[in-house]
Steps between C-alpha positions, in 0.01 A plus 500: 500500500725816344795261545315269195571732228691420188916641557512467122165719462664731724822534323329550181286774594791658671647518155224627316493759780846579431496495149191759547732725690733518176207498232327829623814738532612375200134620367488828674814623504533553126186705475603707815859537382341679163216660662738617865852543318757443693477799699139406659582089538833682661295678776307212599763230493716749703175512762394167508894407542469742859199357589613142453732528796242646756274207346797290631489639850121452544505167378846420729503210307220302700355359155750145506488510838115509611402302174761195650320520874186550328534166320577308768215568695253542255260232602506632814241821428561689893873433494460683123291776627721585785822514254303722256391749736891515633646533160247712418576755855875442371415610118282817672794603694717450191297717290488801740860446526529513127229799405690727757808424373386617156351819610779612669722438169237712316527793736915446564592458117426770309621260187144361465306783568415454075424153615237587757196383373652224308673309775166606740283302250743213444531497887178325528697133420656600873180434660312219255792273425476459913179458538495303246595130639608307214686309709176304686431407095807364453448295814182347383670479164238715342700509196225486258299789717836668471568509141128552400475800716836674418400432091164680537657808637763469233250467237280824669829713508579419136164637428501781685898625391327441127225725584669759700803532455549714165783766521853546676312748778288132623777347680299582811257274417699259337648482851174489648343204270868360626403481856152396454610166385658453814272682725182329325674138597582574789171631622347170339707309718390664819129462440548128393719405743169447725520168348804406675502722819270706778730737590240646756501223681674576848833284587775567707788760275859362545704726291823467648595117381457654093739813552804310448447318200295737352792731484760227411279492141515844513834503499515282245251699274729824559827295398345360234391838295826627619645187287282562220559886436845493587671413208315748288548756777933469463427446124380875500793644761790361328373467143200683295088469463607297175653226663198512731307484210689185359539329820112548603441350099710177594350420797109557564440212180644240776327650782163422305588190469664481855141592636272249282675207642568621883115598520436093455740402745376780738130334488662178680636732832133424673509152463779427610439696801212353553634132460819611738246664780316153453814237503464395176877410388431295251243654288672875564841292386356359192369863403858630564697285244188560251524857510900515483486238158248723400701787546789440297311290289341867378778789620797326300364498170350784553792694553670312210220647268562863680884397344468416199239802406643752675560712171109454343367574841690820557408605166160404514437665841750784527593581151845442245642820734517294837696190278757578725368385790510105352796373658331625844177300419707195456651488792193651738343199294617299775369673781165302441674168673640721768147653551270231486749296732465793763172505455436091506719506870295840652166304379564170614716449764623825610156678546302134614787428814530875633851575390383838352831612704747320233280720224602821700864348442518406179329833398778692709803317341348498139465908532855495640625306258342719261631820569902334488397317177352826317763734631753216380348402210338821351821732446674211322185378271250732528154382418634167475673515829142552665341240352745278566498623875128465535516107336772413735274669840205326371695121518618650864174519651398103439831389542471700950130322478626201400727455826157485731308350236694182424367268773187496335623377144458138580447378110777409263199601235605859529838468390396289219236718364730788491778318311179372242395830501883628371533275264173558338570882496843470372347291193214736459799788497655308204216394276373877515808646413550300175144525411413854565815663503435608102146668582514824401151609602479594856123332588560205334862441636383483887153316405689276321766447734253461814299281281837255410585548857234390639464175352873395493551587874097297555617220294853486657334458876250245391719295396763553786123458668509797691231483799374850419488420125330185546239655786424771231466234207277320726299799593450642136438087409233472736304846381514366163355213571257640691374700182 
């Protein structure tokens, strides 16, 4: 049965699939920034930033929502086809919605008229990334189909931008070798989704009964890329493209790491659902308390490392000129906690019980909050003043998810394993900062301070005897033994 596979295999291979998604831009994009300069990477970031939001409107945000219903009646193949073939009708409708939206800003905004081609090419993610049904994977928890998949068109577009791409006139095709990566996968998925699904099969369309939550997580999509864009957006009204610059430096480090450990807990969402559609309390409870020790257990010290290197990091990734934006790292540092706690209560209990409607909330008073925080916050610290802003919206989503979510807390584990896991990070803080603090050489400062940070904050929760850090001693026990 689908339900049999390993969580822990899952969560893995989400991070490797994560950690994918950070080692190929960080491969490509220095060869296309050389090859491009900035004025060709400028034309298609500024295209595929248009197309991203009709790619938002044809997708309505039906991916969290079909791959929860999907899960829960997954052994259940005709109640599966018959939600496919309606998501599917909703995704088509979508779509059209979407591509004639687009032409008509072509023909009524004479703006992009340099952009034609360009934004028609990278258009084609409008159509694929629906059609594309990576939710019914994550259902199934495909993960390992997933990752292999996404890393062979990653691999093919590597090759191909090596091959092809040559002077600053190729952005086209860098563009185009862009797209294929997605539009290759997402074909894929459509041919082996067979496995799975008849979609020709004939059953009885009920559209109507999706409509309203469908659009709920579309209005949380839309809120949520209002929230991430909008401090950057008042950064560039009521300051300059520098402290754009600075602030964009500080923060997309965290957001890496932000994304490695929310794509684990995002591969638990379709068991859960599954064990909730299927009354099992006590097996979808015990998977709740893991995941939130597991949680902190990994987003506190990691944005305690984000802390403490903030200066080597910004150097190392942005150059000595964007040193100014340290003190912003610092404190964005701690967006990590507020992140992977949103995304631990959308995942878990929020997504899993129906309550997408709290999500719309929270999203709506965390953009609030962040316009009066920036406009606040900016004209008496600047760059600072945003940073701070966005660390204080980011503990203001949890904290509105929390009220719903609190019922289901029913272990006094959770409270314990975040207090082990702040201790543990506070010591790691300390014996890093007197042992690294006179490294002068910027490599061996942060691979010597993960490396010393690492094993203080392991040996710290062992010995506290941490569930996570014993269930990953046991795990990396029993493989050795097994050799």
């Amino acid at each position: 049965m689908i339900v049999k596979k390993s969580l822990k295999k899952n969560a893995i291979i989400s991070l490797i699939k994560a950690f994918m998604n950070i080692v190929f831009p960080i491969i490509s994009f220095p060869y296309a920034s050389r090859v491009l300069l900035p004025d060709g990477i400028g034309k298609v970031n500024f295209a595929n930033s248009i197309i991203d939001y009709f790619v938002m409107i044809a997708i309505l945000g039906i991916n969290l929502y079909a791959a929860r219903e999907a899960a829960r009646i997954r052994d259940d193949k005709a109640k599966l086809n018959k939600l496919c073939k309606e998501i599917l009708l909703i995704n088509l409708f979508s779509t059209i919605s979407a591509y004639t939206l687009f032409i008509l800003t072509l023909l009524f905004m004479p703006k992009l008229n340099d952009y034609r081609i360009l934004l028609i090419i990278c258009s084609t993610k409008i159509l694929f990334t629906s059609v594309g049904m990576e939710w019914l994977y994550n259902s199934h928890e495909e993960y390992g189909y997933i990752t292999i998949r996404q890393t062979i068109f990653q691999v093919i577009s590597l090759a191909l931008m090596f091959t092809f791409v040559k002077s600053r006139n190729d952005y086209l095709i860098y563009a185009g070798i862009g797209v294929l990566s997605n539009v290759g996968s997402n074909i894929f998925n459509l041919l082996y989704s067979r496995k799975f699904i008849n979609i020709f099969e004939k059953t009885q369309i009920e559209l109507k009964k999706h409509i309203k939550p469908v659009m709920t997580y579309f209005g949380i999509a839309a809120a949520s890329k209002l929230n991430a864009a909008l401090d950057a957006v008042m950064l560039g009204l009521m300051l300059t493209d520098s402290a754009v610059g600075y602030y964009s430096a500080a923060i997309k480090i965290s957001r890496m790491v932000k994304e490695m450990i929310s794509s684990a807990i995002c591969s638990f969402m379709p068991r859960t659902s599954y064990l909730l559609e299927h009354n099992q309390m006590d097996e979808y409870k015990k998977i709740v308390t893991t995941v939130c020790n597991a949680t902190y257990f990994f987003c506190i010290p990691a944005a305690t490392g984000l802390m403490i290197l903030s200066e080597p990091l910004i150097i190392l990734f942005s150059g000595e000129s964007y040193l100014p934006a340290v003190p912003s790292m610092k404190v964005i540092s701690l967006t990590v906690i507020g992140m992977c706690s949103t995304s631990f209560l959308n995942q878990l209990i929020i997504t899993p019980h129906r309550m997408e409607k709290f999500s719309l909330i929270a999203q709506v008073v965390a953009a609030i909050s962040n316009i009066i925080l920036n406009i606040l916050l900016i004209t008496r610290m600047q760059v600072f003043g945003a940073a701070l802003a966005t660390t204080c919206v980011e503990f203001i989503l949890p904290f509105v998810l929390f009220v719903p979510s609190f019922k289901y807390f029913t272990s006094i584990k959770n409270i314990f394993g975040i207090l082990q896991a702040l201790s543990g990070s506070v010591l790691m803080y300390l014996a890093v900062y007197f042992t690294c603090e006179n490294i002068e050489n910027i490599v061996t400062k942060i691979f010597a301070s993960f490396f010393i940070g690492c094993i203080t904050y392991t040996l710290f929760e062992l010995i506290m005897k941490n569930e996570t850090a014993i269930s990953i001693y046991r795990i990396i026990q029993k493989k050795i033994r097994h050799k």
